[in-house]
N, C-alpha and C positions, 0 to 999 in steps of 0.2 A: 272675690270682688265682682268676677262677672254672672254671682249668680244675685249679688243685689241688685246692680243694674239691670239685669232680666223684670229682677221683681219689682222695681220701681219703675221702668217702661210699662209694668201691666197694672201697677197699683194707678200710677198718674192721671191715666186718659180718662179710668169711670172716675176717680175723685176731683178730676178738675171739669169733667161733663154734670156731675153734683152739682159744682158749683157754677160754673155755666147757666146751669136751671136756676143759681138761687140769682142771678142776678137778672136774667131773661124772664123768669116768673114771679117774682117777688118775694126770692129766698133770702135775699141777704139784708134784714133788720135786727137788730139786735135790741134789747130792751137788757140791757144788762141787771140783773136782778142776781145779790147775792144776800141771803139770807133771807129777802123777800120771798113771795109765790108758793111759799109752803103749802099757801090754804088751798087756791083754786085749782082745780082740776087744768089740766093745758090742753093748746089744743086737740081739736078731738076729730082724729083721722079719718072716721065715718063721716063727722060732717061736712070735714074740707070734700070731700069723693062726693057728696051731693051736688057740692054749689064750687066748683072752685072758679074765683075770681078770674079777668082777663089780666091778660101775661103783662097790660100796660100798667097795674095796677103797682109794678115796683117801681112807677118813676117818684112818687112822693118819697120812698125812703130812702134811693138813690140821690135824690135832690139835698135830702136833710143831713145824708153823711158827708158829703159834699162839701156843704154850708159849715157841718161842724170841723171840719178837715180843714177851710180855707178862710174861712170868717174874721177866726182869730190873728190871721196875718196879711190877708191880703186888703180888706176892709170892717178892720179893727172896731171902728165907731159904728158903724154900720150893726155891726154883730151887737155887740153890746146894750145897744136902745133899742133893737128891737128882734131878738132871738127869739122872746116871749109868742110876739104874735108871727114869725117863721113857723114855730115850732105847730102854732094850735091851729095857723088856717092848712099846713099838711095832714095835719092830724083832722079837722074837720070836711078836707076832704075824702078823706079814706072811709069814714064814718060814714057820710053823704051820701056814695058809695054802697056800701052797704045797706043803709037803710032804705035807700031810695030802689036802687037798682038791682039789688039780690033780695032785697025783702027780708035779710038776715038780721034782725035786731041779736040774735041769742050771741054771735059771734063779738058783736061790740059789748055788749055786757059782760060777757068770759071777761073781756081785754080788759073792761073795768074794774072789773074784780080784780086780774091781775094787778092791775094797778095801783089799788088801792091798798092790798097787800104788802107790795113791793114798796110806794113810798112811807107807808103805817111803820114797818121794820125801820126801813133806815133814815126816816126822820127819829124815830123814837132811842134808836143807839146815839145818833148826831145827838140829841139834846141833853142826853144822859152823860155821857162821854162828855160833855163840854161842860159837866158839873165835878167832873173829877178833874184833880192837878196829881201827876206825876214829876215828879223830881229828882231826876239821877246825876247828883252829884257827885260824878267821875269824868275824868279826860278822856273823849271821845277818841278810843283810838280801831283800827281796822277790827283786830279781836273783838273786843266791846260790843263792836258794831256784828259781827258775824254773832255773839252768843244773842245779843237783842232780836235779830232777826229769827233766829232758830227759835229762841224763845216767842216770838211773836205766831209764827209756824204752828208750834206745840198748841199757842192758847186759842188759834182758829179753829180748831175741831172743838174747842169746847163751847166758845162763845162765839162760832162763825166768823166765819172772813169777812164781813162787813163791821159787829164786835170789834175782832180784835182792831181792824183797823182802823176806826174813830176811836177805841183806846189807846191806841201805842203811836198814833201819828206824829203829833203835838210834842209828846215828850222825845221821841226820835228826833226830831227836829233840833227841840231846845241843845237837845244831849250835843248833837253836832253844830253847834251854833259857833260862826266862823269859819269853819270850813265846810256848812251843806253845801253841796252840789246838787243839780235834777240826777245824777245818776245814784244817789241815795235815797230818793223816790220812787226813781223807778226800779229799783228793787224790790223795794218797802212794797212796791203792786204789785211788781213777780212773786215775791214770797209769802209777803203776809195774807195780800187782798186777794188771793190765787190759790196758787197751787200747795201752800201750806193746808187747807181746808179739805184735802181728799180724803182723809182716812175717816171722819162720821160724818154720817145724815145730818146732822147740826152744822157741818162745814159750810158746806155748799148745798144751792136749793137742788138741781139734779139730784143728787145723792138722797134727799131728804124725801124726794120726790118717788124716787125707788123702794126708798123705807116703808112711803104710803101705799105702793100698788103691788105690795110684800115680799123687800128682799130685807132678810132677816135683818137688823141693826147694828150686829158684830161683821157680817160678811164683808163690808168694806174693809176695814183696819186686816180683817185675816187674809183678803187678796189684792190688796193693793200697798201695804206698807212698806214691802221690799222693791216696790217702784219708788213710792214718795222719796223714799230714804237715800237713795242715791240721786233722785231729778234733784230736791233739797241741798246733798252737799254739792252736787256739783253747779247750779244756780250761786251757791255761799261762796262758791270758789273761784269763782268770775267775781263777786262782789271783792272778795279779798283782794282780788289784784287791782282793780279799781280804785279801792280805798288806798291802801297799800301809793300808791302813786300820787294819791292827793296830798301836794308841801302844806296845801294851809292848817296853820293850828289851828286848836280850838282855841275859844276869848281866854286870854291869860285870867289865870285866878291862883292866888300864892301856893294855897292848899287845898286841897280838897277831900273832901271827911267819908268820900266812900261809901256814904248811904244812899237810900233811895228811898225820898220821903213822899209818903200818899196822904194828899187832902178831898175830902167828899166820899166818906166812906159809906152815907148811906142812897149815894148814888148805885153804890154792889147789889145791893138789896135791890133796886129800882132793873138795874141791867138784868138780875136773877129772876127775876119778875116778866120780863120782856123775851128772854130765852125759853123757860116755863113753858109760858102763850104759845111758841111755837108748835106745840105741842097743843094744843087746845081746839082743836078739830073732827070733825065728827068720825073723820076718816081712819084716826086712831083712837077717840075715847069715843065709846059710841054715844052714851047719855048726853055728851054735848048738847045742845041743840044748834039747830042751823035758821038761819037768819033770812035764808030765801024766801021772798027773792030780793033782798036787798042785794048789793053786790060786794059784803064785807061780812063778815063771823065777828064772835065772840074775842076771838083771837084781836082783829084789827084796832076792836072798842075797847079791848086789856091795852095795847101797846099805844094810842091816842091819850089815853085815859094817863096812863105811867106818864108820858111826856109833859101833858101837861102840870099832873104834879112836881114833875122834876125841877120844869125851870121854874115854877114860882116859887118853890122851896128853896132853888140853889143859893150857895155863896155869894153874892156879886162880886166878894173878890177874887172869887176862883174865876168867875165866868171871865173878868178884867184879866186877868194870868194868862187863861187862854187865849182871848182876842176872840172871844166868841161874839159872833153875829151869825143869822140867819141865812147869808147871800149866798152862801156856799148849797146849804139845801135849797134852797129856791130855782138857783139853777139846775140844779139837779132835776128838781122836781116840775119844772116848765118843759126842761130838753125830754126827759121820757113820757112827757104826753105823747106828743110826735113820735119818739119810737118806739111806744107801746102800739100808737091807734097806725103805722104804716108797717109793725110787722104783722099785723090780722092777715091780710092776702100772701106774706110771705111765708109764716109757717102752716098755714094748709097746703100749699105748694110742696114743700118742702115734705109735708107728711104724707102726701100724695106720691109724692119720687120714691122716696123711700122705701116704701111700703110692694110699689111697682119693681125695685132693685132690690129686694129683699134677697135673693137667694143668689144674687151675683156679685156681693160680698162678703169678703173674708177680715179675718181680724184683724189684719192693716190698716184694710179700707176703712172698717168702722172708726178705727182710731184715729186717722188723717180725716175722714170726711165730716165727723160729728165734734172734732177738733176744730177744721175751719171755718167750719161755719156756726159753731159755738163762740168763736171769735168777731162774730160781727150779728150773730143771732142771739136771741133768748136761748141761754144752754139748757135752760128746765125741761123746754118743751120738742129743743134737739133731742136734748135725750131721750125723752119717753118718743120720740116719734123711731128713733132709730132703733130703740130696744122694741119696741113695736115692730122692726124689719127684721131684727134678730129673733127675734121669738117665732115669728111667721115661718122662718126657714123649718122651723118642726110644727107646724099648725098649730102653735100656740097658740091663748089669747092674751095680749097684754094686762088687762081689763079683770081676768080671773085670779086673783091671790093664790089660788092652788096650781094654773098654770105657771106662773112667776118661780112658785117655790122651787116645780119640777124640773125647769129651766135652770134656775139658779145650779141646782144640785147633777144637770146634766149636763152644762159646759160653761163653766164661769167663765173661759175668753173672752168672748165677745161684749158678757158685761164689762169685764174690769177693763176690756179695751175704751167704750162707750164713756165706761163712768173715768178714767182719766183723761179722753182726749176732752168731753167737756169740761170739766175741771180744769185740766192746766193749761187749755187754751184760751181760757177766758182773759190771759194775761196780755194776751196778743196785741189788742186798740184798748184803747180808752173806754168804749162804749162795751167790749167784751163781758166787763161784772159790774155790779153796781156800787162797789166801793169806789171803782177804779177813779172813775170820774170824779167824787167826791173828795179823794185824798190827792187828786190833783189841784183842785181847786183850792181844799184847806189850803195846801203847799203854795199857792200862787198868793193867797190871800196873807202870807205869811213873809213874802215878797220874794220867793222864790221862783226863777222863769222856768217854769216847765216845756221843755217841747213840747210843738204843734203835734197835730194829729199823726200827720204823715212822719214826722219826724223821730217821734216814740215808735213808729213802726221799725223804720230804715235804720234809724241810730242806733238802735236797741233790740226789738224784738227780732229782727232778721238777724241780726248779729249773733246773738246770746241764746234767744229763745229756739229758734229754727235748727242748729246743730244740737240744741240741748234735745230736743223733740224728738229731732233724728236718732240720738243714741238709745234715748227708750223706747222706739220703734224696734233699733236693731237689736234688741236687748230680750224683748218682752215679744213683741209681737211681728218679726221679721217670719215670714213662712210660716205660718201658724194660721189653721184656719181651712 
């Protein structure tokens, strides 16, 4: 016991002086993007070292999580009518900023590109996904609910955790109809829209991200499965007991016939089509061609393209089944203007730290430190900034696919530490991943009260999330390093 406390008195002070810097320099924005950002390169640590912005430059995104934290309950109507132009005159000042006063245009157009990447994906699963109906007629009971989720887990590595979670929301939902609770939500974004997505490149963008600047595509699932598999049952086993204590029934129904009936089947083809794309990048198929300098590929024009087809072809009365409307991505896609364009000053910061604390980190630290601030950051470009400090420790270059592989092959730690703490920290806030937000919303819109910002932190993620953390610290990466 007192050789943890040693090592947690020495992990603490550089991971909360990390963070420190993300808040005093404009570390702490997050642009939650899950499945998005495949295409664009992330920040780029050579340019944040040219131009890095002034330290006041994180009061815009300070302000915006803020707002998004206290809007919702403390001036309700306020938030509501006019989030939109919160969200774009923060965001036009960051811009302002940049363009006026660093003379950096290339930095806001990276962010564009990010952007447009990021909302191209998960408006085009949103629209897809709201053409399919799922149907599981069965009584929603704890079990049910535990093999749904694991199964939801299983289908995020294949269709991403953004995927699966505009597929499986809606029918989770229906399936517990009568007795939802937010704590079947917030699961449903522990599990499905999170941390089920760690084992492929396809899960989560980090990981995808890795796959581009060459870590083999098997290496995840062969080093990190025997973390997922244990964070997973014991995440299901907090859910069980949960559930397990909920009296309310599901809506009586006499009998129930045990199937599970699927409408919009050529929505699959559309979803398979959109998955594909991701992949559609010069960075993996070379003949691609690239689009520069617009600030969107081939990729973004396949996934716009698909959506559109989707809903003019859809059902209407599937879309009627779902309760499909648009309001759910529009928020979406108003609030990450704002924290895309106020994490520009934040992640060059951040990749600047890093980079400076390269060799005064060990595989704890990477795992706490690119954990928490993957929790309120863009984890894509946490990650690549901190495998960029990891790599430095041997004069790697991030940048070289042959240093990457040599790396890979001379001390996986520090990856696999990296690629889970972004990963399952994303589960942490709301703004964490870019589903998170979205299946809160569907859920609200569904008339379900989801906790406030702060509230899903304290209620939940300090609860549930923070000892679960801890155990695959002390598990995996406790003295190691």
């Amino acid at each position: 016991m007192m050789d943890v406390i040693r090592k947690v008195t020495k992990i603490l002070p550089i991971t909360l002086f990390l963070i420190f810097i993300g808040f005093q320099s404009g570390l702490l924005a997050k642009g939650a993007q899950n499945g998005a950002t495949a295409q664009a390169p992330v920040v780029q640590a050579e340019h944040a070292a040219n131009a890095l912005p002034d330290t006041f430059m994180v009061v815009p995104f300070i302000l915006l999580l803020i707002m998004i934290a206290t809007g919702p309950l403390l001036y309700k109507r306020f938030w509501e009518k006019h989030y939109v132009k919160v969200s774009l005159l923060l965001a036009f000042i960051v811009i302002s900023y940049y363009m006026i006063f660093l003379n950096d245009a290339g930095s806001v157009l990276h962010t564009a590109s990010e952007y447009i990447s990021f909302i191209a994906l998960l408006s085009s699963l949103f629209i897809v996904s709201g053409g399919i109906l799922i149907k599981v007629d069965k009584k929603a009971t704890p079990v049910l609910n535990v093999l749904f989720l694991f199964f939801g887990a299983v289908v995020s590595n294949i269709i991403g955790t953004t995927g699966a979670s505009m597929l499986l929301i809606r029918p989770f939902i229906k399936m517990n109809r009568g007795r939802i609770a937010p704590y079947h939500i917030v699961f449903f974004i522990f599990i499905i829209s999170n941390m089920g997505g760690a084992l492929t490149p396809i899960g989560d963008p980090p990981l995808f991200l890795g796959f581009l600047k060459g870590v083999p595509f098997l290496w995840v699932i062969e080093n990190v499965w025997y973390i997922w598999l244990p964070a997973i049952a014991l995440a299901l086993t907090a859910f069980y007991f949960y559930d397990a204590s909920n009296k309310k029934e599901s809506v009586s129904k006499t009998e129930y016939t045990g199937k599970v009936k699927i409408s919009g089947y050529i929505n699959f083809v559309y979803l398979g089509v959109i998955i594909l794309a991701v992949f559609i990048d010069p960075g993996v198929i070379s003949w691609v061609p690239s689009l520069s300098p617009l600030p969107f590929g081939l990729r973004e024009v396949i996934m716009f393209a698909v959506s559109f087809a989707a809903y003019k072809k859809a059902d209407i009365k599937i879309l009627k089944a779902n309760e499909f409307d648009f309001e759910p991505i529009k928020e979406v896609a108003f609030l990450f203007i704002g924290i895309f364009a106020t994490m520009i000053p934040a992640l060059q910061l951040i990749a600047h730290e890093a980079k400076a604390m390269g060799t005064k980190l060990d595989a704890g630290i990477f795992y706490w430190s690119s954990g928490a601030l993957s929790s309120v950051l863009d984890n894509a470009p946490t990650y690549l900034n901190f495998l960029s400090a990891e790599m430095g420790k041997y004069g790697l270059n991030v940048n070289v696919k042959a240093d990457v592989i040599n790396f890979v092959l001379k001390d996986p730690l520090y990856l696999r530490a990296v690629s889970v703490g972004s990963v399952f920290f994303g589960a942490f806030t709301y703004i964490g991943n870019g589903p998170n937000f979205m299946v809160k919303s569907i859920s609200e819109k569904a008339g379900i009260e989801m906790p406030g910002f702060m509230s899903y932190i304290l209620k939940y993620s300090v609860i549930i999330l923070l000892p679960l953390f801890t155990i695959i610290w002390l598990l995996f990466f406790f003295n190691r390093g």
